[in-house]
C-alpha positions in Angstrom: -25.6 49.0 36.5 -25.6 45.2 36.0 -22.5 43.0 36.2 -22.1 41.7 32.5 -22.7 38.2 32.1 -20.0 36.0 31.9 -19.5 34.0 28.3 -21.1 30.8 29.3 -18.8 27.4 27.5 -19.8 24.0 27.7 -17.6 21.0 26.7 -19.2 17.9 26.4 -16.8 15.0 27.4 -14.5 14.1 30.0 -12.0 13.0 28.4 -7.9 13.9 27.6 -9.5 16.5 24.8 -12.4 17.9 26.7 -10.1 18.3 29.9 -7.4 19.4 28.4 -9.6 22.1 26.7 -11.2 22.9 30.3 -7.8 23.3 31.5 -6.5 25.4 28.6 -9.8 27.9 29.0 -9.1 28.2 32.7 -5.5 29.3 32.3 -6.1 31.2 29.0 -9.7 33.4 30.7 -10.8 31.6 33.8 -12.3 35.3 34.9 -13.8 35.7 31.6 -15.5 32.3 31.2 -18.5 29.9 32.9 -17.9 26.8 32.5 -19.9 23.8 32.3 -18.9 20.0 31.9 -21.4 17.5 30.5 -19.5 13.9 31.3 -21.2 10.7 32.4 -18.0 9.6 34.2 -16.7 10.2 37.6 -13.1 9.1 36.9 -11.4 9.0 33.4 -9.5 5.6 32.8 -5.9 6.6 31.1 -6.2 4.4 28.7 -2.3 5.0 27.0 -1.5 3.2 30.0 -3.4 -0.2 29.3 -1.0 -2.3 27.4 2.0 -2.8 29.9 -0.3 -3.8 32.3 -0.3 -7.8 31.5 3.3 -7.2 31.7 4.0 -5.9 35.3 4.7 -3.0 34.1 2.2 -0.1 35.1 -1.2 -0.4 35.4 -3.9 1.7 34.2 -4.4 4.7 36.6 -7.9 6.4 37.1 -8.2 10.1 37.3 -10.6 11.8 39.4 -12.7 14.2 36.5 -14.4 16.0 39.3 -11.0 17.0 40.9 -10.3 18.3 37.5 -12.8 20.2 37.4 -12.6 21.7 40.5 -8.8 22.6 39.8 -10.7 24.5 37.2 -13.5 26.5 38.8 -15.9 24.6 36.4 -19.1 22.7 37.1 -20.4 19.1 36.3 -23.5 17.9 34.8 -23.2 14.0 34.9 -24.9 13.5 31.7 -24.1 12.3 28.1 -25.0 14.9 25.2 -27.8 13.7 22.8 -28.1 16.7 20.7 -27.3 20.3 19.4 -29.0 22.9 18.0 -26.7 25.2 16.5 -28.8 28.3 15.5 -30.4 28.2 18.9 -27.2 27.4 20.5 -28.9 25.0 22.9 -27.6 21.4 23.6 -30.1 18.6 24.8 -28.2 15.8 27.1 -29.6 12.1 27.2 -31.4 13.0 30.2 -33.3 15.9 29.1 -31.3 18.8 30.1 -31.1 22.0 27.8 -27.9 23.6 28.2 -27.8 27.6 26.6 -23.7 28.0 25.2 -22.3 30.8 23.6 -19.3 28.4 22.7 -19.3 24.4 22.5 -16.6 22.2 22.6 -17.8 18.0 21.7 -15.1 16.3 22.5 -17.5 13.1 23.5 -15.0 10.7 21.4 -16.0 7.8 19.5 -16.8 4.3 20.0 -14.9 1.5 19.5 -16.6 -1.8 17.5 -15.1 -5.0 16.9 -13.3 -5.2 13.6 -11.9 -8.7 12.9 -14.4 -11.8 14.1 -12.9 -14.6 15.8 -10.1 -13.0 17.3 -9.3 -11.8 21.0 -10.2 -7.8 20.7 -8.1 -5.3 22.4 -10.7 -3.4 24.1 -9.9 0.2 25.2 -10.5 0.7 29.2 -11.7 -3.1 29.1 -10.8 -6.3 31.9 -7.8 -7.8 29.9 -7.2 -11.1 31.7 -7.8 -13.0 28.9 -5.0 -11.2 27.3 -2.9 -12.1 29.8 -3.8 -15.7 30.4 -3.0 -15.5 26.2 0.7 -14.1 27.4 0.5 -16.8 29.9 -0.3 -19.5 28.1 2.5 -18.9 25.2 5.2 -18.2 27.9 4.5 -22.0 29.1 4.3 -22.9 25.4 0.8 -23.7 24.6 0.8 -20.6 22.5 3.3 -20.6 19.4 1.9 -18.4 17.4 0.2 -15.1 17.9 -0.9 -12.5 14.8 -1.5 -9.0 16.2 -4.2 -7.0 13.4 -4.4 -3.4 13.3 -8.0 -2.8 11.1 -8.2 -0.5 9.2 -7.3 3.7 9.4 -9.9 4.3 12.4 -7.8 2.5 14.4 -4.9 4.1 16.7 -2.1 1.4 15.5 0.7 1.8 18.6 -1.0 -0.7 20.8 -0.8 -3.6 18.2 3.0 -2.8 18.1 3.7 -2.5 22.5 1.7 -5.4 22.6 3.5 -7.7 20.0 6.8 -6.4 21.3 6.1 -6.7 24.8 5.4 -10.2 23.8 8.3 -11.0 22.4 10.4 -9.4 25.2 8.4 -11.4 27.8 8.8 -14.8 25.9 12.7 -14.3 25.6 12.7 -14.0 29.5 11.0 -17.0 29.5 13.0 -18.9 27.5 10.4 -19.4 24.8 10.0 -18.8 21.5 7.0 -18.1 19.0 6.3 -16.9 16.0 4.6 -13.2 16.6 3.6 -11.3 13.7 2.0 -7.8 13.0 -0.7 -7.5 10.1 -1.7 -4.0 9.1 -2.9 -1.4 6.4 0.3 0.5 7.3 3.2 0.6 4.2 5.8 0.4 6.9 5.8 -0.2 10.7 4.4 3.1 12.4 4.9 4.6 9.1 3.2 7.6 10.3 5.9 8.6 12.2 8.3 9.3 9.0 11.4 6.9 7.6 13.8 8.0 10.9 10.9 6.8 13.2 9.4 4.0 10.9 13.1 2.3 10.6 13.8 2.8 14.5 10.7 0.5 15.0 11.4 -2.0 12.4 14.6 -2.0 13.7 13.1 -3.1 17.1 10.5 -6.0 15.3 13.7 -7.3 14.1 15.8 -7.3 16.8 12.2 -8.7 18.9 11.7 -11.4 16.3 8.7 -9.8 15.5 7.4 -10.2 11.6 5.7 -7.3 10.0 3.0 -7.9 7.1 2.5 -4.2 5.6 -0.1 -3.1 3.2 -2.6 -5.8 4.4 -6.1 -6.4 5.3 -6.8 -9.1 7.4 -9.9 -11.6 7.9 -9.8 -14.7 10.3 -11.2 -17.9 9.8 -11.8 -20.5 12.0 -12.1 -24.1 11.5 -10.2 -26.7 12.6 -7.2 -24.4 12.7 -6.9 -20.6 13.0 -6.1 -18.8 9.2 -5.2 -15.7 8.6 -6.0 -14.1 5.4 -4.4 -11.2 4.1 -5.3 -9.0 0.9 -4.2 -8.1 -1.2 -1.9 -11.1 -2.9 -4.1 -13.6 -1.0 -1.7 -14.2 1.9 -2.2 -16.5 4.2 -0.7 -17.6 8.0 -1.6 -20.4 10.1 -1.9 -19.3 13.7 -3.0 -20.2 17.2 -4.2 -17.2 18.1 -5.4 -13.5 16.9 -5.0 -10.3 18.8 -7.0 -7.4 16.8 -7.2 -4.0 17.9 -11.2 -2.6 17.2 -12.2 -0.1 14.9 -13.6 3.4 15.7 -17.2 4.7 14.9 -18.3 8.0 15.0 -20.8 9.5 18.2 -22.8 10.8 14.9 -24.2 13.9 17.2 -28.0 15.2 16.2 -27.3 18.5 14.8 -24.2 18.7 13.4 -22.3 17.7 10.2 -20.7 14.4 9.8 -19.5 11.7 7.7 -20.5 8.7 6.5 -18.6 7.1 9.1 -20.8 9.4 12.4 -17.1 11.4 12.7 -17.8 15.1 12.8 -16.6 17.6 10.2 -14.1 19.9 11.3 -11.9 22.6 9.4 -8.2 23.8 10.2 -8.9 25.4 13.3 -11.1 22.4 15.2 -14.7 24.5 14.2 -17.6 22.0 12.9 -18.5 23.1 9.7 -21.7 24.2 9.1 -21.8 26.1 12.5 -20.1 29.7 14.3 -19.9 28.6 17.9 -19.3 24.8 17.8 -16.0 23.0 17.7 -15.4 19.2 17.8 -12.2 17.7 18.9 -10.4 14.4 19.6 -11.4 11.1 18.3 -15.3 12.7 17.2 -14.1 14.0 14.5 -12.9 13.5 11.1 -9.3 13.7 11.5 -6.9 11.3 11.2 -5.4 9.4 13.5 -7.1 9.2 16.4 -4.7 10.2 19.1 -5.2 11.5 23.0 -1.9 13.8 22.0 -3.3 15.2 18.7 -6.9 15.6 20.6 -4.7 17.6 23.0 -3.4 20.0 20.3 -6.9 20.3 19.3 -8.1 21.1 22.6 -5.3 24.0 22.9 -6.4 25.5 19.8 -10.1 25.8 20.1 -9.5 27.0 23.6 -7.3 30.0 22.1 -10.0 30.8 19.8 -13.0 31.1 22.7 -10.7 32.6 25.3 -10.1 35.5 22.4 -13.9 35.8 21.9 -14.8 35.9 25.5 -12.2 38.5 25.6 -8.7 37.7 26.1 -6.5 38.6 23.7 -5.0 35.0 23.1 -3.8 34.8 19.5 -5.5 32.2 17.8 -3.1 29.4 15.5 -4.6 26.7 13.3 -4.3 23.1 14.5 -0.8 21.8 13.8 -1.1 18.0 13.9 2.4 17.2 15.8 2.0 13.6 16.3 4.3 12.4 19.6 4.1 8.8 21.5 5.9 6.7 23.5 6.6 3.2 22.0 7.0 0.6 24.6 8.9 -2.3 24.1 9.7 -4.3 26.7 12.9 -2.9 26.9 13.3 0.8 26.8 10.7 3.3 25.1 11.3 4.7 21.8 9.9 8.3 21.9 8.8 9.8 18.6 7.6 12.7 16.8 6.9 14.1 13.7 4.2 16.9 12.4 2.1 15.1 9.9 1.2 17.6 8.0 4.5 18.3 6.3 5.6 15.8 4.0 9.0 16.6 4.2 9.0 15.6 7.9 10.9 12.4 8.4 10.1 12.7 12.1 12.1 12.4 15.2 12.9 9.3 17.5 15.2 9.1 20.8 15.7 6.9 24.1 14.3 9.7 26.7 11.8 12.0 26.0 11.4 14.2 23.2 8.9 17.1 25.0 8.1 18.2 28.6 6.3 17.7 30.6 7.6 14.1 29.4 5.1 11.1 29.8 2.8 8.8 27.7 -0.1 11.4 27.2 1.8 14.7 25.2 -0.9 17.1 26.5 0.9 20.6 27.7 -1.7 21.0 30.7 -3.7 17.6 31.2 0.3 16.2 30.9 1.8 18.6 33.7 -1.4 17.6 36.0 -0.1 14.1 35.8 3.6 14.8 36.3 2.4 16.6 39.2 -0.2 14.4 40.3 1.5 13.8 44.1 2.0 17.0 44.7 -0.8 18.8 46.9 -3.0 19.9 44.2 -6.3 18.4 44.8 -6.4 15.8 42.6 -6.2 12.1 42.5 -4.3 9.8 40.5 -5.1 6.2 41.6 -4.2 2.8 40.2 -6.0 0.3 38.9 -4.8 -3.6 39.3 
């Protein structure tokens, strides 16, 4: 009598969603499952992270996706995914591998594309020197006034806001001051986050002599002076400089349903419709915003639905979009929450942490790895300068 085979998953990206879903399986039916990784990467770039560090205040750390792994008892194939075949259940990678799955999990993300020409583009896991020569320059006062864009709804908006704040903060110290605006499609300042959360951070623009332009789309153009255009209501602002965040595109995947945009088309519990054994999480698919927390959530619950089909009895939960972050602002963090799904919500903000393990990425697992990353564990957390 033959051993049964083990329910083969693979999870095609190495990101916060697909290692947060490899972490998830592991706990949930690590006997049950076989586990395969497709990434690219050899380290994952914490990305959350990125904004303080023209500040002095953190840099960027760099986590090791093959110690990851290993905490996991998964394998790696260092290749990108191309294509999947969902009746055959059969994925292609760029390199010409075929990979057999009884479950699939794309969590390959999306790709980032400038938004607003003419401006200085906040670029995700990017060198952002001349972001901070911008910083330096308007801290000697060659720099008086800065616009910060957020594009359009594919973009996660936070960063605009720790950026502009941190700005601020950072020109006070230096005895400077310029005129710092933020421009976005947003009614109110991080309205997503519900009147309690949207008036704590207005409350900090305020204090931060930060101005906020809400309901707006923004175009630059560049002559002999720097303009700012704003619909609707044709609004405009004379500036020195523009800070834009990109826009997000979807990876489009051969084989599977998307939208016009390239995001993939998922239903309430994270499964790409169209298909039995494929699910698509974090910023590939079609739901709004893109957000490494909100991927994490996803992770968690396509993760309960394979670990019940390879056996386990996990009881599986739709996705429940609980949106938390931690605002930065040069100062002390604002931590906020609020479950975007219920209307009724006005959210939640505080001073210290709102949910454990506590920390800029709200991911239960892929979170606790990085509170505990100095303990003896087997994985790396390094720094970046």
């Amino acid at each position: 009598m033959t051993a049964a085979q083990p329910f083969q998953v693979v999870i095609a990206g190495g990101g916060i969603a697909g290692l947060e879903t490899l972490l998830t399986l592991h706990e949930l039916a690590g006997d049950n499952l076989a586990v395969t990784l497709v990434e690219p990467r050899t380290e994952l770039v914490l990305r959350a992270l990125e904004p303080a560090a023209p500040f002095g205040a953190g840099d960027a750390g760099r986590m090791s996706i093959d110690d990851v792994v290993a905490t996991a008892g998964a394998r790696v194939v260092r290749s990108a995914l191309e294509a999947v075949d969902p009746d055959a259940q059969i994925i292609r990678t760029r390199d010409g591998h075929r990979l057999g799955y009884d479950a699939l999990v794309v969590a390959v993300g999306a790709r980032p594309i400038v938004a607003v020409r003419s401006a200085l583009t906040w670029w995700p896991g990017a060198d952002h020197d001349e972001f901070a020569q911008l910083v330096a320059d308007a801290a000697r006062g060659r720099v008086e006034r800065i616009a910060f864009v957020v594009p359009s709804r594919y973009a996660w908006q936070l960063p605009a806001y720790e950026l502009a704040l941190m700005t601020a903060r950072r020109l006070e110290r230096a005895g400077r001051c310029a005129d710092l605006r933020i421009i976005t499609p947003e009614p109110a300042p991080l309205a997503i986050f519900g009147a309690v959360g949207s008036a704590a951070v207005a409350r900090e623009l305020d204090d931060a002599g930060v101005g906020f332009s809400g309901n707006a789309i923004a175009a630059v153009r560049g002559d002999e002076r720097v303009v700012v255009e704003v619909w609707p209501g044709s609004r405009r602002f004379a500036v020195d400089r523009v800070v834009a965040l990109p826009r997000a595109q979807g990876p489009d995947v051969a084989g599977l349903r998307a939208d016009i945009e390239g995001f993939l088309v998922t239903d309430e519990h994270c499964r790409v419709r169209g298909t039995r054994n494929v699910w698509a999480i974090g910023d590939a698919t079609n739901k709004l915003p893109k957000h490494g927390g909100l991927a994490a959530r996803q992770a968690d619950c396509a993760a309960q639905e394979i670990a019940g089909r390879a056996g386990s009895w996990v009881p599986a939960s739709p996705y429940v979009p609980l949106l938390r972050a931690q605002l930065r602002t040069g100062r002390q963090s604002l931590w906020l929450q609020r479950d975007i799904s219920d209307p009724l919500d006005a959210g939640a903000v505080g001073h210290v942490p709102l949910w454990s393990p506590p920390g800029k990425i709200a991911a239960r697992r892929f979170g606790g790895l990085l509170a505990a990353h100095d303990e003896p564990a087997g994985l790396r957390l390094t720094q970046t300068a």
